[in-house]
C-alpha positions in Angstrom: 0.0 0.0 0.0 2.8 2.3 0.9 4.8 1.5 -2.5 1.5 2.3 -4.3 1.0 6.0 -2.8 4.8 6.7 -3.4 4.0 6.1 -6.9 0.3 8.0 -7.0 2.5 11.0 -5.6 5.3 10.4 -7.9 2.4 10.8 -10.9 0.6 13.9 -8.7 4.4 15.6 -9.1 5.3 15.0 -13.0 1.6 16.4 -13.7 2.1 19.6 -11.4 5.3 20.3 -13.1 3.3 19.8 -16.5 0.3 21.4 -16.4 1.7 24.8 -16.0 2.7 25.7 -19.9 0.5 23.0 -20.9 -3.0 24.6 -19.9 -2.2 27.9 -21.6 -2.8 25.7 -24.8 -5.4 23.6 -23.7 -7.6 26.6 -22.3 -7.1 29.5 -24.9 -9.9 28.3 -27.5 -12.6 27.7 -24.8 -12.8 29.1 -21.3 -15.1 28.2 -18.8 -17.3 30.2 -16.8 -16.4 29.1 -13.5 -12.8 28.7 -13.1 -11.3 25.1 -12.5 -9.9 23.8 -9.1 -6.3 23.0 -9.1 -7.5 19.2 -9.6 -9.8 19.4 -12.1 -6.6 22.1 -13.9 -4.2 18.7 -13.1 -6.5 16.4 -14.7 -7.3 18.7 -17.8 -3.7 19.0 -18.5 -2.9 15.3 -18.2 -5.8 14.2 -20.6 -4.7 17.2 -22.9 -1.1 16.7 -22.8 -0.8 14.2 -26.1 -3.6 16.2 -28.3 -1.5 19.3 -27.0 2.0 18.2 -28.3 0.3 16.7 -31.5 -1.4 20.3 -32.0 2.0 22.3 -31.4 3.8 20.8 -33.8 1.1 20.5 -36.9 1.1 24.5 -36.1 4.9 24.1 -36.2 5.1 22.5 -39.6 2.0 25.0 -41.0 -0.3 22.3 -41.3 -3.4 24.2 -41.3 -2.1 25.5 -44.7 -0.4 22.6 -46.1 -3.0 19.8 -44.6 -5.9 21.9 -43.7 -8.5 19.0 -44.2 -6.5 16.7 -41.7 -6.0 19.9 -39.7 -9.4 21.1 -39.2 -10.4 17.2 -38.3 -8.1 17.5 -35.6 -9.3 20.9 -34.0 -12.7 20.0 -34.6 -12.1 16.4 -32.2 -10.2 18.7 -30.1 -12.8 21.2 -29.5 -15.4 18.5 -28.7 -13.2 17.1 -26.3 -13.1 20.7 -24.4 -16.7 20.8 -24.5 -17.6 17.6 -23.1 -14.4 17.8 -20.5 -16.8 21.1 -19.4 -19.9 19.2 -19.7 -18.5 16.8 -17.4 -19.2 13.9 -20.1 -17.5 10.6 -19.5 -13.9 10.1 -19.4 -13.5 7.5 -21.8 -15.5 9.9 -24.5 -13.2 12.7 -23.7 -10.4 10.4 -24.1 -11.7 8.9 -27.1 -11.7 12.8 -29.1 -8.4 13.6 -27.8 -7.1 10.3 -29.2 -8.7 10.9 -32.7 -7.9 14.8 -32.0 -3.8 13.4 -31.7 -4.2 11.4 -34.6 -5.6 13.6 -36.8 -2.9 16.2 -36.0 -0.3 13.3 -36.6 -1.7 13.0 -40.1 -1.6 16.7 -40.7 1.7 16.5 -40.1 2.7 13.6 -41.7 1.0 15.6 -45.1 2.5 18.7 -44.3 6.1 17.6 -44.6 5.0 15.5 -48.1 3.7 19.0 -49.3 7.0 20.9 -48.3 8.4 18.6 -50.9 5.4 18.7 -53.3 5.3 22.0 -53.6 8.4 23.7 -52.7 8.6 26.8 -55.5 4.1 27.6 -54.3 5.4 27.7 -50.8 8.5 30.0 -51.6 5.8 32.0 -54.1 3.2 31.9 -51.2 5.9 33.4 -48.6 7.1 36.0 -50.9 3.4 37.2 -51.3 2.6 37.4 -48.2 6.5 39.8 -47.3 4.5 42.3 -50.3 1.5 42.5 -48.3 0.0 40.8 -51.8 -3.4 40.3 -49.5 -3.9 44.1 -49.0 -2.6 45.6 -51.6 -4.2 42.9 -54.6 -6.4 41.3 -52.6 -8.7 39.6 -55.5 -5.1 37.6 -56.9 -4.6 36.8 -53.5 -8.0 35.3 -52.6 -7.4 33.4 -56.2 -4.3 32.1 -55.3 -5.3 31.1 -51.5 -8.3 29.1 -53.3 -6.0 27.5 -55.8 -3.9 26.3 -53.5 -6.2 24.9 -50.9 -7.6 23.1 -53.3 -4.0 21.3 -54.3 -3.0 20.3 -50.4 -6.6 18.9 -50.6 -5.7 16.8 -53.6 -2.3 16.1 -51.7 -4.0 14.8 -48.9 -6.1 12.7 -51.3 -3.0 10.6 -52.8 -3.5 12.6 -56.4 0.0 13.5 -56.1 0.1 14.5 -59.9 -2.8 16.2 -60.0 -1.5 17.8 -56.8 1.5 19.6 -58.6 -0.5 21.1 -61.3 -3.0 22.6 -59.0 0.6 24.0 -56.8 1.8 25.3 -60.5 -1.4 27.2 -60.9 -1.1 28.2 -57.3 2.3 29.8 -57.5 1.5 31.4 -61.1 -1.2 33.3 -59.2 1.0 34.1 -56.2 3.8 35.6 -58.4 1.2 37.9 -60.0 0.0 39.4 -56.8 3.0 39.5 -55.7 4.3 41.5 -58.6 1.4 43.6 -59.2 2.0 44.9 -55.4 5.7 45.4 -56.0 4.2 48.1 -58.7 1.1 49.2 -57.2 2.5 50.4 -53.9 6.4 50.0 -53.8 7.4 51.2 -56.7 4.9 54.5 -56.7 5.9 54.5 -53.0 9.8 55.0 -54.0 8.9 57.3 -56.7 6.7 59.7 -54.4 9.5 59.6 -51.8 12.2 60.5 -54.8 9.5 63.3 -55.7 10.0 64.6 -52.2 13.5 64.2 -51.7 13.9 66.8 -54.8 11.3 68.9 -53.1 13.2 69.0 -50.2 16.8 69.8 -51.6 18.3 66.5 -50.2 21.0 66.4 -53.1 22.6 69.3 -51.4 23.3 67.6 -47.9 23.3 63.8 -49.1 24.3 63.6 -52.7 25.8 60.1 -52.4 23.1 58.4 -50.5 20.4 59.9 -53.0 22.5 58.7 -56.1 22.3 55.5 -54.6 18.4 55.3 -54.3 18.2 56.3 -57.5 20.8 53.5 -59.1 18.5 50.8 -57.5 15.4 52.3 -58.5 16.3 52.2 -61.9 17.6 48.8 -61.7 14.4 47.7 -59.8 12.4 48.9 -62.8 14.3 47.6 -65.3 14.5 43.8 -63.2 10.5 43.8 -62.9 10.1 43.9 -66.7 12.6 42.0 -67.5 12.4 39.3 -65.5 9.1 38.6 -64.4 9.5 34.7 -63.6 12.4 35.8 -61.4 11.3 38.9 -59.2 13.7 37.8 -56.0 16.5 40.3 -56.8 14.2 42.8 -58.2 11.7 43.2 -54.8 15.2 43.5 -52.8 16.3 46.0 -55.0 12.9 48.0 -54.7 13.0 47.7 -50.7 17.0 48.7 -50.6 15.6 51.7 -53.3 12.7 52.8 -50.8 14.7 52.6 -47.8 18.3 55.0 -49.0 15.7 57.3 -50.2 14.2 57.5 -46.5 17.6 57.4 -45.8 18.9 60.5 -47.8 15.6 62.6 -46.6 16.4 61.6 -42.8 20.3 62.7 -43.3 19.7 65.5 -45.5 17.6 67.0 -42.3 20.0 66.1 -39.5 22.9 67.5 -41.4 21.1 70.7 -41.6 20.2 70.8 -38.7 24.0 70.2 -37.5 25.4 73.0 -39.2 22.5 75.4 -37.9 23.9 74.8 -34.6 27.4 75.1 -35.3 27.7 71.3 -34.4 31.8 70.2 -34.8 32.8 67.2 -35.9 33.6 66.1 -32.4 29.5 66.5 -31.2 28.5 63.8 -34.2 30.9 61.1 -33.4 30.3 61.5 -29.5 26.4 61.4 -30.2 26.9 58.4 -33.2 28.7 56.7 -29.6 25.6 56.9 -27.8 23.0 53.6 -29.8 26.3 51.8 -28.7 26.7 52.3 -25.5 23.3 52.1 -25.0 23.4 48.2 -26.6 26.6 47.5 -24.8 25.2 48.4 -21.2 22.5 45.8 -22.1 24.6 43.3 -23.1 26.5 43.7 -19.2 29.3 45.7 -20.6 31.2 49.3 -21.0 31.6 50.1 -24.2 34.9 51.5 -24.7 35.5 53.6 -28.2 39.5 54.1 -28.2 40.1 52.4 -30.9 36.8 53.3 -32.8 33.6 51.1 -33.3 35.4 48.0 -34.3 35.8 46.2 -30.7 32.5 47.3 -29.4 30.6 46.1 -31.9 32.4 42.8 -32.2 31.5 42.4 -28.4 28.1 43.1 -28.8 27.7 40.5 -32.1 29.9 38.0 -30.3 27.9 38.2 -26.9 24.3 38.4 -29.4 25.7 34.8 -31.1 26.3 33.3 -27.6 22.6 34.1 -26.7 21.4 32.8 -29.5 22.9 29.6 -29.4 21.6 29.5 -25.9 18.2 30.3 -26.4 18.4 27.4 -29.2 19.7 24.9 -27.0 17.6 25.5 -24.6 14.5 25.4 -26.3 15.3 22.1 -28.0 16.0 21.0 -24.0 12.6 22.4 -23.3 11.0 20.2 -25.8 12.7 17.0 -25.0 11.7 16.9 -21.5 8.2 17.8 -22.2 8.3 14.5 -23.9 10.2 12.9 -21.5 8.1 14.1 -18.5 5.0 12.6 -20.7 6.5 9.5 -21.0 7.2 8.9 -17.2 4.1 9.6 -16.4 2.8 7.6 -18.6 5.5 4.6 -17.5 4.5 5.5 -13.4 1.0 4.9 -14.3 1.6 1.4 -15.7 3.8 1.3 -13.0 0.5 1.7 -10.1 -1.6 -0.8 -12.9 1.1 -3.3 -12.7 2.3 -3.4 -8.8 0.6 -6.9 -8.4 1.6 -8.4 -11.6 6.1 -7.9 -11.5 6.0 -9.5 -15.1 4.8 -6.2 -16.3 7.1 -4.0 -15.4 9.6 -4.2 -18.5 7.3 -2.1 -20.8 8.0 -0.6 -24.0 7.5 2.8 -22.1 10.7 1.4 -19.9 12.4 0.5 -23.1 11.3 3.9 -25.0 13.1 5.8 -21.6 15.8 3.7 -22.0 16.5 4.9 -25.8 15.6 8.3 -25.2 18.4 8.5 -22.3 21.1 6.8 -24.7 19.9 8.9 -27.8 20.8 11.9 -25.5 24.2 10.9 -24.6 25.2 10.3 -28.2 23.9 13.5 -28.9 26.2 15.1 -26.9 28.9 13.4 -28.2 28.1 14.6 -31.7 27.4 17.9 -31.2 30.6 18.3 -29.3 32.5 16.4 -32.5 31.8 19.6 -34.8 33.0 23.0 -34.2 30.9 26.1 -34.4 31.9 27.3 -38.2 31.3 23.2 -39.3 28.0 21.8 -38.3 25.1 22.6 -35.7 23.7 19.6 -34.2 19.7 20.3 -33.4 17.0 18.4 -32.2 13.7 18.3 -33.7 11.2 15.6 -32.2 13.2 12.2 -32.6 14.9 13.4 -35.0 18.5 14.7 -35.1 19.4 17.5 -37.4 23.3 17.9 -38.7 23.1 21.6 -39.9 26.3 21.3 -42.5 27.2 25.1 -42.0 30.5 24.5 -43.6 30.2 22.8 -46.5 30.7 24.9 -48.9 29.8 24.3 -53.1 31.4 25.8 -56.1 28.4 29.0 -57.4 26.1 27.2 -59.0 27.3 23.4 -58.8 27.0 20.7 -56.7 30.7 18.9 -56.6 32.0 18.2 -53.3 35.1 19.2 -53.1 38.4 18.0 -51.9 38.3 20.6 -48.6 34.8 19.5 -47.4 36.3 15.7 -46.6 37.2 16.3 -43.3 33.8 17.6 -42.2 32.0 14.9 -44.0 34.3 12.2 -42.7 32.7 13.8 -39.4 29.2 13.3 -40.5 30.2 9.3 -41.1 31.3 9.1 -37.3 28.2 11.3 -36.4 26.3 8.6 -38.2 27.8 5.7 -36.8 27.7 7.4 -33.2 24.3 7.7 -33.5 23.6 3.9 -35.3 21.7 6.0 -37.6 19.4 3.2 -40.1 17.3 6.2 -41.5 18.9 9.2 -43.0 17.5 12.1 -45.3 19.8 14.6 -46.8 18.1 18.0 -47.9 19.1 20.9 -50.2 18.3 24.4 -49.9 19.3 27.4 -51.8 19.0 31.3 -51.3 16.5 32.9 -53.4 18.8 34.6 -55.9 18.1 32.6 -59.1 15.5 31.4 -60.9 13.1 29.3 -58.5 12.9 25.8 -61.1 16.6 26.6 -61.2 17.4 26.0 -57.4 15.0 23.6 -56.4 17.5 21.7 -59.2 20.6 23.0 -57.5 19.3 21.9 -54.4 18.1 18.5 -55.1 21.5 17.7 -56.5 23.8 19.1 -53.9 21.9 16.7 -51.6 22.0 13.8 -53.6 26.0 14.5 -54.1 25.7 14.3 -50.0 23.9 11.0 -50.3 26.1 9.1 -52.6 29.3 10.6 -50.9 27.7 8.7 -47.7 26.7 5.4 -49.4 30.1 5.2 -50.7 31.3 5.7 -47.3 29.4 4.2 -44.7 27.5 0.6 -44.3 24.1 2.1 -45.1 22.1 1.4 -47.9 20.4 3.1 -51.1 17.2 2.1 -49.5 18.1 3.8 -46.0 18.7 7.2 -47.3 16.8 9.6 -48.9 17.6 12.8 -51.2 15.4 16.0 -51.1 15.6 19.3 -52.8 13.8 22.2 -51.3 15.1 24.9 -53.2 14.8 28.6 -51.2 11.7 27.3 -49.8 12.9 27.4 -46.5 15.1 30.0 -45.4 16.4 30.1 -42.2 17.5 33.8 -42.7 17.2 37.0 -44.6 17.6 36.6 -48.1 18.6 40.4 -48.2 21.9 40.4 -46.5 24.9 38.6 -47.6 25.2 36.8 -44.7 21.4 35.6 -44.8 21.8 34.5 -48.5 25.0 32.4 -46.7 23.6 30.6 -43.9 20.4 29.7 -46.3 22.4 27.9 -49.1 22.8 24.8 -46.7 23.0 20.9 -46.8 21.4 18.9 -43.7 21.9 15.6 -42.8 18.6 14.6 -40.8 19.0 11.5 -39.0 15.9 9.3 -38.1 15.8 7.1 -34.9 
């Protein structure tokens, strides 16, 4: 008796330390009148927990764009299971629409990552829409497009896979179109106005250089859109860098006048240019210190801005893998209280799922530590294990591995053996400079270069590996900046438990 209430308390502790983050979800679509007691809150979040995860990560993955019908299903089961958890219906019913709720969300998911690969240039075409405000400034194109492609992650999720891609082609035909007819309708006469009023205002007199400039890529911008309409990428950069030097030349055309009105010196600009520095720096912890100029500050700031990044990211994968793992052992401490009289029992596949999850997290370490920063980063995402190959680099335009990426993928072999890998994909991504049939190409054959660079050096397979091009479908930074367009030409190495 006193081993089983250790164990009922054991259960009572994982779902306190649970149902915190957990109820925010479980509550925000339907709230009670009368607020619940802190046990019927414990047992809400314990029944919800599974539908909960499922839900987060369909949201994660966009399913209710890319697998709305399975999506929907899932909210809707969801939703009844609220109402009759209010209603004070029978457990096993509530139970029974959170199961189907979970399911339903697994499917979603399942469809969503089919449709990433389905229709990787409509979701690139839908994204770049959406950055033009495409819905608000051609909103009939917009609704045409939303329709068009609704209907072709409904086929999807039908099995018509062929029919699937012609309704995406459609799709992102109609997105491109809103997209560039917002490009002219607003930022383009948007530029223009603000080069009207940058004449108005005299700026060539105090910021000749920066005006030039807004002019330059105007032009260009112009030229781009009618030249290349299947290619529009470079141009709407162009148009946004155009709009912004022209803000840019009005702003510094003012402040400089305004400087020499008050007999500012040299010496009051670059003591007040100090000041957005020091102002970062003292959040940051530190003094910033300008003896030797900008440089040193600056690289403080970025190095200190990296190391919180990297935090945040490692904690938040942490975060995830011990909500699982906290749902597992409650799940294994109530078989253990179903199971006290019956010893047999006791070896689960719960026990034997904790058992994986605990090695899985020790060879994670140990390949995550096996890469430096400026080769790999090693993520989590669900099971799965992520080898971000930050280093690899390709020749513009190719996809030979060359000679000075060996050592790194020799890496990925131990990585792969570390981690008794059976399952692997390899995926491709571009930047979105270039044509978008033109990457998802480039991209599709940089990873299969990956792949056969693996089979010929490893134990695994052709059936146990997997190459998948998703062109600059999914960037993982600006496209705008140099550095953005870098880190989103990438090769990852996705490892399946």
């Amino acid at each position: 008796m006193f081993q089983k209430r250790r164990i009922l308390k054991m259960v009572l502790g994982i779902t306190l330390a649970y149902s915190t983050s957990m109820m925010v979800m479980s509550c925000s679509n339907t709230k009670p009148s009368v607020p619940l007691t802190p046990q019927e809150a414990n047992l809400k979040a314990t029944l919800f927990m599974e539908a909960n995860t499922a839900w987060h990560a369909a949201e994660k993955v966009n399913a209710n764009v890319l697998a709305p019908s399975n999506f929907s299903k899932g909210v809707q089961y969801y939703k009844q299971a609220q109402s009759d958890f209010k209603n004070e219906v029978k457990l096993d019913e509530i139970q029974k629409n959170l199961g189907n709720a979970a399911a339903y969300f697994n499917r979603a998911i399942r469809a969503s990552k089919l449709a990433q690969v389905t229709f990787p240039n409509t979701i690139k075409a839908r994204n770049d829409a959406k950055f033009t405000e495409s819905s608000k400034y051609t909103p009939k194109l917009w609704a045409e497009a939303e329709a068009k492609f609704n209907e072709a992650t409904g086929i999807l999720e039908d099995g018509k896979v062929d029919d699937a891609r012609k309704a995406g082609r459609a799709a992102e035909n109609l997105y491109r179109k809103a997209e560039l007819d917002a490009i002219k309708v607003y930022y383009l006469t948007e530029t223009r106005d603000l080069l009207k009023r940058a004449d108005e205002l005299n700026v060539i007199e105090h910021a000749p250089k920066t005006l030039a400039l807004a002019r330059q890529l105007f032009k260009q911008a112009d030229k781009e859109l009618n030249a290349n309409r299947y290619d529009i990428d470079f141009a709407r950069s162009l148009v946004l860098q155009s709009r912004h030097e022209a803000q840019h030349a009005i702003y510094l055309a003012s402040t400089i006048k305004s400087l020499k009105a008050k007999d500012h010196t040299w010496e009051d600009l670059f003591l007040a240019s100090e000041v957005p520095l020091q102002r970062i720096a003292e959040q940051t912890g530190a003094v910033a210190s300008f003896d030797a100029g900008y440089a040193p500050p600056t690289n403080d700031i970025i190095t200190y801005i990296n190391m919180y990044q990297d935090s945040v990211t490692g904690l938040s994968q942490d975060i995830a893998w011990y909500k699982v793992e906290a749902l597992l052992q409650q799940r294994r401490t109530a078989e253990l209280v179903g199971s006290l009289d019956n010893q047999a029992r006791i070896k689960s596949d719960l026990a034997d799922k904790l058992a994986r999850r605990a090695r899985t997290q020790a060879q994670f370490t140990k390949v995550e530590q096996s890469f430096r920063k400026t080769e790999a980063r090693v993520l989590r995402e669900g099971d799965d294990i992520i080898i971000r190959l930050v280093g690899l680099d390709f020749p513009s335009g190719a996809a030979t591995i060359e000679q000075k990426s060996f050592d790194l993928l020799t890496k990925v072999q131990n990585a792969i053996a570390t981690l008794e890998a059976s399952n692997i994909t390899v995926a491709g991504y571009t930047d979105s400079y270039g044509l978008d049939d033109e990457n998802l190409t480039l991209s599709i054959q940089r990873a299969e270069a990956v792949k056969q660079y693996i089979l010929a050096n490893t134990k695994l397979q052709a059936d146990n590996i997997e190459a998948i091009g998703y062109g600059e479908s999914q960037p993982i930074a600006n496209n705008r900046t140099e550095l953005g367009r870098a880190f989103n030409r990438r090769v990852e190495v996705v490892i399946h438990p």
